[in-house]
C-alpha positions as CSV (number, residue, x, y, z in Angstrom):
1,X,-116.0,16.6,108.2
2,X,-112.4,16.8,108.2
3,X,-110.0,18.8,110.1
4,X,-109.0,20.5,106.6
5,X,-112.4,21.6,105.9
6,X,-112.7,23.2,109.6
7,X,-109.7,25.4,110.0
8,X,-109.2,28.1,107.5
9,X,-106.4,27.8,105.2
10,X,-103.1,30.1,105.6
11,X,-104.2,32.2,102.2
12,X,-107.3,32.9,103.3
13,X,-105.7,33.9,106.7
14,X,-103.0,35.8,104.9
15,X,-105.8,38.2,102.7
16,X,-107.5,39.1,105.6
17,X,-104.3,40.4,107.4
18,X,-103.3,42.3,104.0
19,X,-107.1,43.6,103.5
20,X,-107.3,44.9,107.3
21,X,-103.5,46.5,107.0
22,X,-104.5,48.4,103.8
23,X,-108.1,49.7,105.6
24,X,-106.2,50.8,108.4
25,X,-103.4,52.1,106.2
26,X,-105.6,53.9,104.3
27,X,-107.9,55.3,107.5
28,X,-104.5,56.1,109.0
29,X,-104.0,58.4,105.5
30,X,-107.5,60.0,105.5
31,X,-107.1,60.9,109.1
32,X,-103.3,62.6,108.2
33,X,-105.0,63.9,104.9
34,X,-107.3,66.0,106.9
35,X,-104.7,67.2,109.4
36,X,-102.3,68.4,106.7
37,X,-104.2,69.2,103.9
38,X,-107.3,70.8,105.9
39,X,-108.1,74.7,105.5
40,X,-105.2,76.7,107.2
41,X,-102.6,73.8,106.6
42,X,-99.1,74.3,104.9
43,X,-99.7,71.8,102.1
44,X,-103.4,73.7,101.7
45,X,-101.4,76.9,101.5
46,X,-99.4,76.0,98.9
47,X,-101.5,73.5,96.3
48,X,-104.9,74.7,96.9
49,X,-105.6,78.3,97.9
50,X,-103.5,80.2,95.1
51,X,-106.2,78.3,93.3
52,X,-109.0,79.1,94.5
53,X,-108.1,82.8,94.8
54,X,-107.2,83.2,91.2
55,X,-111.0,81.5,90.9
56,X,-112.6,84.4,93.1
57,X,-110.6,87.1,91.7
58,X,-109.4,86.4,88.5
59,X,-109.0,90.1,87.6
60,X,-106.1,90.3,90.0
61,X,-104.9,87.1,88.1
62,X,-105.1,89.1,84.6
63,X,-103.2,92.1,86.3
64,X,-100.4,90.1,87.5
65,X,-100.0,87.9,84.0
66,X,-99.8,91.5,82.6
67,X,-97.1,92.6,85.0
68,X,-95.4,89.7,84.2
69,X,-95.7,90.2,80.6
70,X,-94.3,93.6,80.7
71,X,-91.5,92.5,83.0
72,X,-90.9,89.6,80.2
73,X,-90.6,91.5,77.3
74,X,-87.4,93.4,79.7
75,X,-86.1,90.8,80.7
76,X,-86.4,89.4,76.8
77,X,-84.6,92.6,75.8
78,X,-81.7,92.1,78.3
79,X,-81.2,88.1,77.2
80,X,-81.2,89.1,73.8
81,X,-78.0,91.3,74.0
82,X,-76.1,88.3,75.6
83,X,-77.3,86.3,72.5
84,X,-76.4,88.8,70.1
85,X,-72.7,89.4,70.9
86,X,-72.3,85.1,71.7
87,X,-73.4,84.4,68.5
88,X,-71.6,86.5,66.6
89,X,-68.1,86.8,69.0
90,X,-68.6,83.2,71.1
91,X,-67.5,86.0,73.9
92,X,-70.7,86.1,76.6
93,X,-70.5,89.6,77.2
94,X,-70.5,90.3,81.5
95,X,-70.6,94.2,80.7
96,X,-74.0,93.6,79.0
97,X,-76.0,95.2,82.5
98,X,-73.5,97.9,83.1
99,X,-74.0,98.7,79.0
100,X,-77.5,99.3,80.3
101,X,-76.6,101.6,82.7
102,X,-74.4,103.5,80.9
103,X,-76.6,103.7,78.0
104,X,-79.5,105.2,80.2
105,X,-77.2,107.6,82.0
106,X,-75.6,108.9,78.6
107,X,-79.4,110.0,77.8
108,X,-80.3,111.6,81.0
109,X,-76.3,113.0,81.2
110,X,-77.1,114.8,77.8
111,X,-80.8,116.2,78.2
112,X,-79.1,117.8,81.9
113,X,-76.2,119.4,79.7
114,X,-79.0,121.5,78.0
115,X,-79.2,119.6,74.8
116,X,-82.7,118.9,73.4
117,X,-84.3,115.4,74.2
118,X,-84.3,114.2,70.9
119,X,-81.2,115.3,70.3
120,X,-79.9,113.8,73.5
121,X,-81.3,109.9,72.2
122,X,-79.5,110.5,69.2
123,X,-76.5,111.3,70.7
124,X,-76.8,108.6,73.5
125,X,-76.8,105.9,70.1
126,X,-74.2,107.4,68.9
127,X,-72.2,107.0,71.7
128,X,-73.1,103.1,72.2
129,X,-71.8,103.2,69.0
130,X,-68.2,104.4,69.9
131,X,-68.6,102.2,72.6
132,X,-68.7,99.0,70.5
133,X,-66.1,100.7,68.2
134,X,-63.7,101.3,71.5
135,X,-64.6,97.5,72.4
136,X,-63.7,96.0,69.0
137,X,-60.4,98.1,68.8
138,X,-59.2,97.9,72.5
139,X,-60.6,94.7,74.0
140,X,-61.2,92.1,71.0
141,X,-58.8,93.0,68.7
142,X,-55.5,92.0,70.4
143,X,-57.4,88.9,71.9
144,X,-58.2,87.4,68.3
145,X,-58.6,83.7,68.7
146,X,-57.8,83.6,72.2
147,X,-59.4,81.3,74.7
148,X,-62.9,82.6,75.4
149,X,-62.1,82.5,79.3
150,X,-60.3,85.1,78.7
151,X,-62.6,87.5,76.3
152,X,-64.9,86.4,79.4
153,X,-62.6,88.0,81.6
154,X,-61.8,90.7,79.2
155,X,-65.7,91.9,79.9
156,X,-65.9,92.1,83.4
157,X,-62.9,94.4,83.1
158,X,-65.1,96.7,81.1
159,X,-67.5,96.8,83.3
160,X,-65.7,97.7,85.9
161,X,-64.1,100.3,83.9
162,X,-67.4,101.4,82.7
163,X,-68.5,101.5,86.2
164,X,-65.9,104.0,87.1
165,X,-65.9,105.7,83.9
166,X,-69.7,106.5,84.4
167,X,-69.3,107.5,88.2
168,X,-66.5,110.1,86.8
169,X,-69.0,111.5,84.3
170,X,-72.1,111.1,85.9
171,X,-71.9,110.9,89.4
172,X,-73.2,108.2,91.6
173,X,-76.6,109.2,92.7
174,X,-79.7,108.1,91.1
175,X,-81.4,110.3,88.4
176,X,-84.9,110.3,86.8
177,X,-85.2,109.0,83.7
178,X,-87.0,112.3,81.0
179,X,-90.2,109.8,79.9
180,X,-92.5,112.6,78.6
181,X,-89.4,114.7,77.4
182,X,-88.6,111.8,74.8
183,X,-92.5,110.8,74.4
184,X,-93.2,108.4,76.6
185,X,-96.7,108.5,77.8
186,X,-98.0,108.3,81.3
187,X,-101.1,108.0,82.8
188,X,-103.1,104.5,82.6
189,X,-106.1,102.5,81.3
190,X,-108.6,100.4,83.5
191,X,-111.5,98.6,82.4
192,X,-114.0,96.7,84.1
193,X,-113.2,92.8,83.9
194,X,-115.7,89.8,85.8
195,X,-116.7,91.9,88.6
196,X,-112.9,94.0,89.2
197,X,-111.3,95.8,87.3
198,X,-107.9,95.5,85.5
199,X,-105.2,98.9,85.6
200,X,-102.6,98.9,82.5
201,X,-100.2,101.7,82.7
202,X,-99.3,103.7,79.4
203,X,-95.5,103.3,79.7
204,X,-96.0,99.7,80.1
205,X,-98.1,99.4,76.7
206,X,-95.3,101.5,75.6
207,X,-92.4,99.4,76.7
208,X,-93.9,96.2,74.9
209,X,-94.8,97.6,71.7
210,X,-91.4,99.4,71.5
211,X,-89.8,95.9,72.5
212,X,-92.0,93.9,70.0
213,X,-90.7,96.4,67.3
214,X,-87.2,96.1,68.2
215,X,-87.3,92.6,68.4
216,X,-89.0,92.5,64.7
217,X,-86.3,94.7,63.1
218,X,-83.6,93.3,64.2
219,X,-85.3,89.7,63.0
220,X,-85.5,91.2,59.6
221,X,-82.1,92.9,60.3
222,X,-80.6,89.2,60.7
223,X,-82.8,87.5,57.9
224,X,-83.5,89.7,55.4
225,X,-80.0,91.8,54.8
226,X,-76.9,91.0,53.1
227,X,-74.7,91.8,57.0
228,X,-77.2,90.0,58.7
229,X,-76.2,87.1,56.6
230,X,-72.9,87.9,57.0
231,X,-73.7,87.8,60.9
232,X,-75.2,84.5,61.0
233,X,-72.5,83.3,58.5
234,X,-69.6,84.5,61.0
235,X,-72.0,83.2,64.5
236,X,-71.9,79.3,62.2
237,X,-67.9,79.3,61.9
238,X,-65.6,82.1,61.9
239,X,-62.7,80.5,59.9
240,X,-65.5,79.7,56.7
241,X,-66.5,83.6,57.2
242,X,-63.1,84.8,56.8
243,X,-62.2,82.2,54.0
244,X,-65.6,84.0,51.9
245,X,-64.3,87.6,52.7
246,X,-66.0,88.7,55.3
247,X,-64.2,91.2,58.1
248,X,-64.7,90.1,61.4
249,X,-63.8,93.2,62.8
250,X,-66.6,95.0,61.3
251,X,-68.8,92.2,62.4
252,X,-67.9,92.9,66.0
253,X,-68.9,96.3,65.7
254,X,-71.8,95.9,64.1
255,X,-73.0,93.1,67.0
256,X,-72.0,94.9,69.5
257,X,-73.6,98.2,68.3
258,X,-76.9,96.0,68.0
259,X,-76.6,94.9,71.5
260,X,-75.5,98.7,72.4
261,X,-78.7,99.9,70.8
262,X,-81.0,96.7,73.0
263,X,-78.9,98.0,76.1
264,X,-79.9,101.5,75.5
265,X,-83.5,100.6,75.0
266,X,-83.6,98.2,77.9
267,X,-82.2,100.8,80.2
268,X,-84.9,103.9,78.7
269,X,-87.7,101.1,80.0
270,X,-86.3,100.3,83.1
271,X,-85.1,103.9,84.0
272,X,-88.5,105.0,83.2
273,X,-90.5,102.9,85.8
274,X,-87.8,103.5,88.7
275,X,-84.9,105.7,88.6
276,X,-81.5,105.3,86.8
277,X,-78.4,104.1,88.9
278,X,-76.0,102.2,88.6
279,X,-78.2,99.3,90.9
280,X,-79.7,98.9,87.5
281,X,-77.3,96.7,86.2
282,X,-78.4,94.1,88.9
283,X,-81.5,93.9,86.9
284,X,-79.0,92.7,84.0
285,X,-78.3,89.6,86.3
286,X,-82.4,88.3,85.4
287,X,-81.1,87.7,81.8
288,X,-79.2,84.5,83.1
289,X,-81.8,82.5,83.6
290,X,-83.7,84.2,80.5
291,X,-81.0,82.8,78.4
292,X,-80.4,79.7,80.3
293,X,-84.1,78.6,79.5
294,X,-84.1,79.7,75.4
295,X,-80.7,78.7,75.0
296,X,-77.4,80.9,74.9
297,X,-77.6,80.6,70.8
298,X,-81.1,81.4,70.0
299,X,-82.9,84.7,69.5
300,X,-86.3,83.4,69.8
301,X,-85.3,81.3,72.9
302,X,-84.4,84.8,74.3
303,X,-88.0,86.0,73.5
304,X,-89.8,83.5,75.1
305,X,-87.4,82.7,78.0
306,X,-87.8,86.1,79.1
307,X,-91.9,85.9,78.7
308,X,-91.7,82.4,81.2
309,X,-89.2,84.1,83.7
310,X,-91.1,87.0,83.6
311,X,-94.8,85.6,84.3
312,X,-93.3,83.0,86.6
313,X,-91.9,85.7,89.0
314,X,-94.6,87.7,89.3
315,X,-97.4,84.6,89.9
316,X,-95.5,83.3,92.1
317,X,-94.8,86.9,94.1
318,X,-98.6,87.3,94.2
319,X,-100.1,83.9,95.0
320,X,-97.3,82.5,96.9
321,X,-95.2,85.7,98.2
322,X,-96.8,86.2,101.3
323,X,-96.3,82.3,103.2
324,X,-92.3,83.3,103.4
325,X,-92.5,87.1,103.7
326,X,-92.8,88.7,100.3
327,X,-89.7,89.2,97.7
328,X,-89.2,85.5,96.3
329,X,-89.5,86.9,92.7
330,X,-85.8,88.0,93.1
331,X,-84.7,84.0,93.3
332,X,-87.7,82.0,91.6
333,X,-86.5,82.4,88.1
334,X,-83.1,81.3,89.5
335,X,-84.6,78.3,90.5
336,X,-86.4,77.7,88.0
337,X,-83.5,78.1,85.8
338,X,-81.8,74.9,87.6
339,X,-84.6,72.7,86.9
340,X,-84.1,73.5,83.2
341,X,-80.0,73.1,83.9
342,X,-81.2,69.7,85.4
343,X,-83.3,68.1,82.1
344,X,-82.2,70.3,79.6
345,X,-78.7,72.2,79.4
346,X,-79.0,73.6,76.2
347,X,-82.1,75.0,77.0
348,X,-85.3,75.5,75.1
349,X,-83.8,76.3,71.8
350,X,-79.9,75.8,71.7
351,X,-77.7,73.9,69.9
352,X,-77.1,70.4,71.6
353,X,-73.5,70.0,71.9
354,X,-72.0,66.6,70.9
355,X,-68.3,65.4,71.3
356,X,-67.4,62.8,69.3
357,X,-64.6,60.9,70.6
């Protein structure tokens, strides 16, 4: 034999290097694997035990997508008055939480002056109302076809003015918002469900039918009538609107009555499961990522941004709440809203801008 056929060759040599650096490679894994990922671990914290509890208690898991639901449909509610007064004004309204506020407060405000409940939420739309009159004829007016940095300015000085305003009439402390007076039920339903059992309040079954309703007129509203037309004609290009004879200036009212009438809503809901203040309006600030995920432009986007933000808090409070101390709901959908700003800027359903140069 020759010398060739005794010694191995370098390949061969080469492969068995590779194949015992990938066993230990892969023993070296299995052994970190089992450190990290074992029962107690951070990594087993956070991919696999949420799991395995919604598995074991999946009543819990149908209590919190119903929380979240209800929360949604809010939140839904408070996108969907940006959306309205963009579309129609291209002016993203800042004052929209403090509109809340002030819309939940004017009901309350009126029932404690001694005038009848009923009497006090028709009185409280009329004066959201001659606030989107007072906002067309002070604000918008004079700033016709100005830059819209400056109609976005233009709203945070109503809020603030609306802040003070409301502290002058109302006062500053927090007041309890008249549920039964205005027919609100209370009171809940539970029903047995794989072994638990699942809780859903009244006033939430209230809040979404109410906000399902809403939602549904003002889609006819928009679709169906010769000013919603006119409204979607003036959102597509104001100059055509004008050119065809339609007033702007009542369009602006009208928009911003709509959004008046979502605020006042909004605020009933809210005021109803905790009190009304004016910390409310911080609420408002969940509509940003609501609106960043449909899309500033789009009504349905509004709907079911507000659903995903909703839902998404609430899981995520449950299941993974407790490994950093409770209260991440008040900056998941935040984050969540810069992954979308990441892949999609426009959103779910908004208009994809293109410059043409």
């Amino acid at each position: 034999m020759s010398d060739t056929t005794l010694k191995p060759s370098r390949a061969s040599m080469s492969a068995g290097k590779r194949n015992w650096l990938v066993t230990a490679a892969l023993f070296a894994a299995a052994v970190v694997g089992s450190l990290v990922v074992g029962e107690g671990s951070l990594v087993y914290e956070i991919f696999v035990s949420p799991f395995l509890f919604v598995v074991e208690a999946p009543d819990l898991f149908v209590q919190v997508i119903w929380e979240g639901l209800v929360a949604g449909t809010l939140y839904a509610l408070l996108g969907l008055g940006f959306v309205l007064i963009f579309k129609a004004s291209g002016v993203f309204n800042f004052a929209q939480g403090i509109m809340v506020v002030f819309g939940a407060l004017s009901l309350v405000g009126f029932y404690a002056a001694g005038i009848p409940a009923i009497l006090s939420l028709l009185l409280s739309i009329a004066m959201m109302y001659v606030l989107a009159w007072t906002v067309e004829r002070v604000v918008l007016r004079p700033l016709v076809n100005q830059d819209p940095l400056i109609l976005f300015m233009a709203t945070i000085g109503l809020t603030y003015f609306l802040i003070g305003f409301g502290e002058f009439i109302f006062g500053g402390e927090p007041k309890t918002m008249i549920t039964e007076e205005i027919g609100l039920p209370s009171g809940s339903y539970s029903f047995d469900f794989m072994g638990g059992f699942v809780s859903l309040q009244k006033l939430d079954i209230a809040a979404a039918v109410i906000a399902a309703i809403l939602v549904g007129c003002l889609a006819v509203f928009f679709n169906k009538t010769k000013v919603g037309r006119a409204l979607r004609a003036v959102a597509d290009d104001h100059q055509a609107a004008l050119s065809v004879g339609i007033t702007l200036r009542q369009i602006w009212v009208i928009v911003w009555f709509a959004a008046g009438i979502v605020a006042l809503t909004t605020g009933i809901m809210w005021g109803a499961r905790s009190d009304v203040s004016f910390a409310l309006q911080i609420v408002a600030l969940k509509a940003l990522p609501v609106i960043i995920l449909g899309g500033l432009t789009s009504i349905p986007g509004a709907i079911i941004g507000g659903l995903i933000i909703g839902i998404s808090e609430k899981l995520a409070e449950f299941y993974w709440g407790p490994l950093v101390g409770g209260s991440i709901e008040s900056w998941v959908p935040y984050f969540i809203a810069l992954g979308f700003l990441w892949f999609r800027p426009q959103g779910l359903f908004g208009e994809k801008i293109i410059d043409r140069i």
